[in-house]
MMTF fields as JSON, N, C-alpha, C and O atoms, coordinates in Angstrom:
{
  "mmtfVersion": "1.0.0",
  "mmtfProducer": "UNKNOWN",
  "numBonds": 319,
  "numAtoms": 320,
  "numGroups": 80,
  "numChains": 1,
  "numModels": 1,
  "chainsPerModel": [1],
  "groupsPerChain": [80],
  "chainIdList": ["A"],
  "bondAtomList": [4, 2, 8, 6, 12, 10, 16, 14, 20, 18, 24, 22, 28, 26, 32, 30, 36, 34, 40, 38, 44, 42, 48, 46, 52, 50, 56, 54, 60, 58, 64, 62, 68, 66, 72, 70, 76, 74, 80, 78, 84, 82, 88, 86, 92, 90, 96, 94, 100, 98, 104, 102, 108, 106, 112, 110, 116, 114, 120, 118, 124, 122, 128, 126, 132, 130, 136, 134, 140, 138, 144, 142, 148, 146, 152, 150, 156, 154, 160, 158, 164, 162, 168, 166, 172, 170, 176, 174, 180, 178, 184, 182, 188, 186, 192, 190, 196, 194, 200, 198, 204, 202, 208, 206, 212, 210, 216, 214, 220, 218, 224, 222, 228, 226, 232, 230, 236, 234, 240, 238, 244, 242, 248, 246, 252, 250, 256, 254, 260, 258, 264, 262, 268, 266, 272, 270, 276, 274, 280, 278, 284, 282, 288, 286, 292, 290, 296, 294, 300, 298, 304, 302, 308, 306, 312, 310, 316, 314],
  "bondOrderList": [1, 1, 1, 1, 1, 1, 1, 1, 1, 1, 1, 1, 1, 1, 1, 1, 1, 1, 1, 1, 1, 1, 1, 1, 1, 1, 1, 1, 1, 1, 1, 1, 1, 1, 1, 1, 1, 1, 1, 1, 1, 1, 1, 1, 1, 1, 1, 1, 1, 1, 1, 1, 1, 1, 1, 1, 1, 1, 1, 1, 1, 1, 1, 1, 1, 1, 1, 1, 1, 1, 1, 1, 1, 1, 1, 1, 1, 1, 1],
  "groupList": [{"groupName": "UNK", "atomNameList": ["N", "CA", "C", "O"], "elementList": ["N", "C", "C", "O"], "formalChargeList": [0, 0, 0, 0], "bondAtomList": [1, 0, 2, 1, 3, 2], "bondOrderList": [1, 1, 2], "singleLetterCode": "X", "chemCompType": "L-PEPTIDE LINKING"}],
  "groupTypeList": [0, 0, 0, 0, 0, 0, 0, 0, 0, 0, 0, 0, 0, 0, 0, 0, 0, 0, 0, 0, 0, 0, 0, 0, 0, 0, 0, 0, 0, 0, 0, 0, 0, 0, 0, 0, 0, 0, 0, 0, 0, 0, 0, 0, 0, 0, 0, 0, 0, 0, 0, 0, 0, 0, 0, 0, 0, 0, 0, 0, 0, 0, 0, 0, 0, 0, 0, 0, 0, 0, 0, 0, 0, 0, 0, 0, 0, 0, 0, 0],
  "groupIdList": [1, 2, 3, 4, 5, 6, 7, 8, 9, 10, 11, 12, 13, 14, 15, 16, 17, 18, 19, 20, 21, 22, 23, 24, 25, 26, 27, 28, 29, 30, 31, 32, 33, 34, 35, 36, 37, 38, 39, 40, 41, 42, 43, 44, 45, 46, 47, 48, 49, 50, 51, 52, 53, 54, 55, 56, 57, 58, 59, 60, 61, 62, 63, 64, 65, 66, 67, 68, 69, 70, 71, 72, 73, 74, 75, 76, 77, 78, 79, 80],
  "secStructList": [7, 7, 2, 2, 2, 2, 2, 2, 2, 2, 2, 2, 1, 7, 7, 7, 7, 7, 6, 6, 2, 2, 2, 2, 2, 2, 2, 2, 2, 2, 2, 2, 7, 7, 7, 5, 7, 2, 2, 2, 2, 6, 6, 6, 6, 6, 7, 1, 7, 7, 7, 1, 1, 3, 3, 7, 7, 6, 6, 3, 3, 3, 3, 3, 3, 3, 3, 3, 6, 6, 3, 3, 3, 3, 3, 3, 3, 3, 7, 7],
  "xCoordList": [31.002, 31.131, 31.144, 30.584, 31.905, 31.86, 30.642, 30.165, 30.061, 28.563, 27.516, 27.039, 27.475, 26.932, 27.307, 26.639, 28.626, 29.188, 28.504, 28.093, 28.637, 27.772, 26.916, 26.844, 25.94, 24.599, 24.325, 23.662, 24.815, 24.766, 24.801, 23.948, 26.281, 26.456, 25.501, 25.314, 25.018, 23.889, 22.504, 22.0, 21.998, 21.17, 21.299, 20.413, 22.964, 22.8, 22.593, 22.234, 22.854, 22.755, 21.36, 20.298, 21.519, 19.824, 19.29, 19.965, 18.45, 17.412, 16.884, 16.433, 16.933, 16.254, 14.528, 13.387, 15.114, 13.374, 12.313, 12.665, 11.329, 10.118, 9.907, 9.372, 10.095, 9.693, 7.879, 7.336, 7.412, 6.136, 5.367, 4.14, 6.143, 5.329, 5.013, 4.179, 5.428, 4.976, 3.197, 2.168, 3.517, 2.262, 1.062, -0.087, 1.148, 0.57, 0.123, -1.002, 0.442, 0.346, -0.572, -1.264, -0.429, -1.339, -2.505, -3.628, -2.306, -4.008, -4.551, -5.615, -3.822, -4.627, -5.597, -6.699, -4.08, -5.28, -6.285, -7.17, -6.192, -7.548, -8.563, -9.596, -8.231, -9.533, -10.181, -11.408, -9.557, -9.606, -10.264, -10.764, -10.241, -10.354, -9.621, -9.843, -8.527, -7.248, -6.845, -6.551, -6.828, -6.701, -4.665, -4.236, -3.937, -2.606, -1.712, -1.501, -1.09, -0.047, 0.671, 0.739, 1.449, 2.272, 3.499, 3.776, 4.157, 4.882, 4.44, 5.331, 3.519, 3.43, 3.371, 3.617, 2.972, 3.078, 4.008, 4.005, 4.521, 5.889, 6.659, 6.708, 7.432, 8.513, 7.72, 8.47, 6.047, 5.785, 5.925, 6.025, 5.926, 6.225, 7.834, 8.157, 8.605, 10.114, 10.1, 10.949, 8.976, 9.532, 9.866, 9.883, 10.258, 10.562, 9.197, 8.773, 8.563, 7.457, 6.42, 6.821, 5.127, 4.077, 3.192, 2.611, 3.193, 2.713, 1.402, 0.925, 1.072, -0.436, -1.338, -1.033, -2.719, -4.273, -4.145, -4.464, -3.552, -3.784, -2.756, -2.45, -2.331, -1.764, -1.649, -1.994, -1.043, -1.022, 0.019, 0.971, 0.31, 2.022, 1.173, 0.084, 2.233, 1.831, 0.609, 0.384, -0.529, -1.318, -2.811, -3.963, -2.24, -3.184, -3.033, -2.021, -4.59, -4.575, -4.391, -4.895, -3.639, -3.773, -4.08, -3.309, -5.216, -5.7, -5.922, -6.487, -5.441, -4.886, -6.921, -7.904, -6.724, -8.337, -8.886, -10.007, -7.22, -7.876, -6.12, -4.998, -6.453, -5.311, -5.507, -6.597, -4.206, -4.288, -2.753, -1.539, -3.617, -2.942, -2.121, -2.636, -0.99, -0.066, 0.314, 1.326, -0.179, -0.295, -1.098, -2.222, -0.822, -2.147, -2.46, -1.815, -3.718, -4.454, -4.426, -5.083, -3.988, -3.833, -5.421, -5.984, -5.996, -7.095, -6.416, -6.31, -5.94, -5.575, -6.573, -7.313, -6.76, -7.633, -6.879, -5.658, -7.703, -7.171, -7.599, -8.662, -6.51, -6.606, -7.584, -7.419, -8.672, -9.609, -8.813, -9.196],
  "yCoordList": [-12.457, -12.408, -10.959, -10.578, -10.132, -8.66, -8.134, -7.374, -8.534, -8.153, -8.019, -7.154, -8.872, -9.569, -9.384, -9.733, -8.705, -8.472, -6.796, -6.319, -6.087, -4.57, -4.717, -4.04, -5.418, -5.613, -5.586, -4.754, -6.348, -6.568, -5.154, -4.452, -5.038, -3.509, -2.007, -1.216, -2.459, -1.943, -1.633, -0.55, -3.004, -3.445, -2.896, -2.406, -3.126, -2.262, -0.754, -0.248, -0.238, 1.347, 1.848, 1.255, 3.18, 3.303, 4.134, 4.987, 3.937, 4.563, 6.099, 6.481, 6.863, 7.759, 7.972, 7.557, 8.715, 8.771, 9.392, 10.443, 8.93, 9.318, 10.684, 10.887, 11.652, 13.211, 13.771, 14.618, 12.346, 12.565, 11.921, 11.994, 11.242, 10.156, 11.102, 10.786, 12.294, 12.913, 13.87, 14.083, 14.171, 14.616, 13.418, 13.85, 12.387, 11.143, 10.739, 10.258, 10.714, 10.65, 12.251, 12.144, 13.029, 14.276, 14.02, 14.032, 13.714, 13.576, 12.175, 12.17, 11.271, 10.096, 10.632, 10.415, 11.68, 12.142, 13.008, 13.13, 13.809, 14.842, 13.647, 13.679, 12.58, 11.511, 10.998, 10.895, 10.705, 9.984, 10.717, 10.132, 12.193, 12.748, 13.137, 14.15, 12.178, 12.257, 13.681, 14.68, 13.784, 14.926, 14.353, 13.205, 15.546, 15.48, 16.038, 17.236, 15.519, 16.144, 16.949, 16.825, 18.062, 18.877, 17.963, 17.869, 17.349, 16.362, 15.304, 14.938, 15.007, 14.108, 14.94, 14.427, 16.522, 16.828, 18.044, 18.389, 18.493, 19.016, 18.402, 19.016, 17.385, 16.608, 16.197, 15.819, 16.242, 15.736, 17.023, 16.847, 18.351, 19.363, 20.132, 21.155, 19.179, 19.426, 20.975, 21.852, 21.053, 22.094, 21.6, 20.404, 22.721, 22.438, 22.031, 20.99, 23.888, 23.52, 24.509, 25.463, 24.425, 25.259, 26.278, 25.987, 27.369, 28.597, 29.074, 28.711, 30.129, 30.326, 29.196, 28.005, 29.855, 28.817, 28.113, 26.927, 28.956, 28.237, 29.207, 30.397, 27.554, 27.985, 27.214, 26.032, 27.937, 26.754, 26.148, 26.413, 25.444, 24.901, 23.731, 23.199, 23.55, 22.174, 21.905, 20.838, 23.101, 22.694, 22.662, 22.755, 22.474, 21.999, 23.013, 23.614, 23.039, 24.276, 23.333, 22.224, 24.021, 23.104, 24.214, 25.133, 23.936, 24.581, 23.912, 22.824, 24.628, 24.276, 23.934, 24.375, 23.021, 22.883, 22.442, 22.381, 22.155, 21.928, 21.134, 21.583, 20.048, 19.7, 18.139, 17.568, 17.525, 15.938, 15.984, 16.069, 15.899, 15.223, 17.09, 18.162, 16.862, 18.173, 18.823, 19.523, 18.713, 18.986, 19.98, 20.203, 20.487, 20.863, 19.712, 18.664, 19.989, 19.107, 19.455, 20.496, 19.156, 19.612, 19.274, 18.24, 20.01, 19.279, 20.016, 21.241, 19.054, 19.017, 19.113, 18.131, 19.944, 20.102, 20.591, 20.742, 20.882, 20.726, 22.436, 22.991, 23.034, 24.835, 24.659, 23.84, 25.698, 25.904, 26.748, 26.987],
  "zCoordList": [-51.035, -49.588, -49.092, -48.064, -50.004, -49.302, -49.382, -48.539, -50.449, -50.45, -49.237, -48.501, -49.385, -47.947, -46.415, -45.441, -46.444, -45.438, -45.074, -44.017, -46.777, -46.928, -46.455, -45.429, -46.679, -47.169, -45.103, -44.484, -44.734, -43.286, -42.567, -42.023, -42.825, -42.433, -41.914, -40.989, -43.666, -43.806, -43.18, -42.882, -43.06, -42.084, -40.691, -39.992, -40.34, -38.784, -38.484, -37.421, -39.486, -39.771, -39.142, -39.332, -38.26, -38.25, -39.383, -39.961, -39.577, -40.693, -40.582, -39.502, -41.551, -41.511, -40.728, -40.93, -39.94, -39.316, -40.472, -41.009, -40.784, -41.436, -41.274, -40.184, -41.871, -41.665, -41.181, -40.472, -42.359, -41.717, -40.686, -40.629, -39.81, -38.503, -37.722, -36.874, -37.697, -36.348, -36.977, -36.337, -38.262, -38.664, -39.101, -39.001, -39.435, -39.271, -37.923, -38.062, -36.821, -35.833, -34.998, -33.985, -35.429, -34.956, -35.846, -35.342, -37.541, -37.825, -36.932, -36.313, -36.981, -35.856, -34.478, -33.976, -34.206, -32.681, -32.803, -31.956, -34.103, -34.417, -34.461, -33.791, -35.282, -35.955, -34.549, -34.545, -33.489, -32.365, -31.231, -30.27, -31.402, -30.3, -29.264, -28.6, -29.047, -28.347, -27.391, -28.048, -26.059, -25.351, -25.208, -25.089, -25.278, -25.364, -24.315, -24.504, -23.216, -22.222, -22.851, -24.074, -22.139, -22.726, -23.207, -24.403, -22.289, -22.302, -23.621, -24.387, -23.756, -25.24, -26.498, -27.59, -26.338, -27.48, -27.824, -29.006, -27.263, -27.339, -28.015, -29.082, -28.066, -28.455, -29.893, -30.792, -30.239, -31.563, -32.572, -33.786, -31.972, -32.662, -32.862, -33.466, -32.1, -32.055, -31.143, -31.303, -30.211, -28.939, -28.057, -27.764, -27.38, -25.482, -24.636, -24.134, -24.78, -24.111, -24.538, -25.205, -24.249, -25.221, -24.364, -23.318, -24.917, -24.229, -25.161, -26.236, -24.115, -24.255, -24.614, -24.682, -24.874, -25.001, -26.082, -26.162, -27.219, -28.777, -29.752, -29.829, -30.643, -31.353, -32.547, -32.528, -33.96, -34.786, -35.229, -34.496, -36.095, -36.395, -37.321, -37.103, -38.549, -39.309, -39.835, -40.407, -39.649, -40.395, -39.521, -39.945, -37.992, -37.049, -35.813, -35.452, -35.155, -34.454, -32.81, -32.633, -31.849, -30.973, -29.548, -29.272, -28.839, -27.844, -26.513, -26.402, -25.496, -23.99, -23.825, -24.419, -22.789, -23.023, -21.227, -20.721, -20.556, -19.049, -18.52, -18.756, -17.878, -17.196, -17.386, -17.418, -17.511, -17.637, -15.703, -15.517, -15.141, -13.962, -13.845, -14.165, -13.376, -13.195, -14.652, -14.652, -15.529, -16.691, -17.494, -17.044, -18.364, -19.621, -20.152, -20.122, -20.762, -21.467, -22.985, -23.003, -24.488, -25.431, -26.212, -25.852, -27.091, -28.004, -29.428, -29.486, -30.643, -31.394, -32.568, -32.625, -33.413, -34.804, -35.757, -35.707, -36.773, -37.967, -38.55, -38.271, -39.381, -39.276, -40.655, -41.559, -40.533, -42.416, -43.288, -44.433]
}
């Protein structure tokens, strides 16, 4: 019974977030084409907010490319 009572416990616990969903999710939008709000991709690189045209981080180069509404527009690639 206590087992089971753990085992439950357990279950309610939250889980370690995946370290890599946020880089899984940036190669998706290179594959896709995907243009990125500052607002959507800020928070996938654990910043505030993103300055100048281009820059790199993680592997991937990411360059200001126009405006999505009151926004930048992000285009996400991949660094050689």
């Amino acid at each position: 019974m206590v087992g089971v009572l753990l085992g439950a416990l357990a279950s309610l616990q939250p889980t370690e977030p995946d370290p890599l969903a946020n880089l899984e999710l940036l190669e998706r939008v290179v594959e896709k084409g995907w243009l990125l709000s500052t607002s959507q991709l800020a928070p996938l690189l654990g910043l505030k907010s993103l300055h100048g045209s281009e820059f790199c981080r993680y592997g991937f180069v990411f360059t200001r490319v126009g405006r999505n509404g009151a926004e930048s527009a992000w285009r996400v690639g991949k660094e050689k």
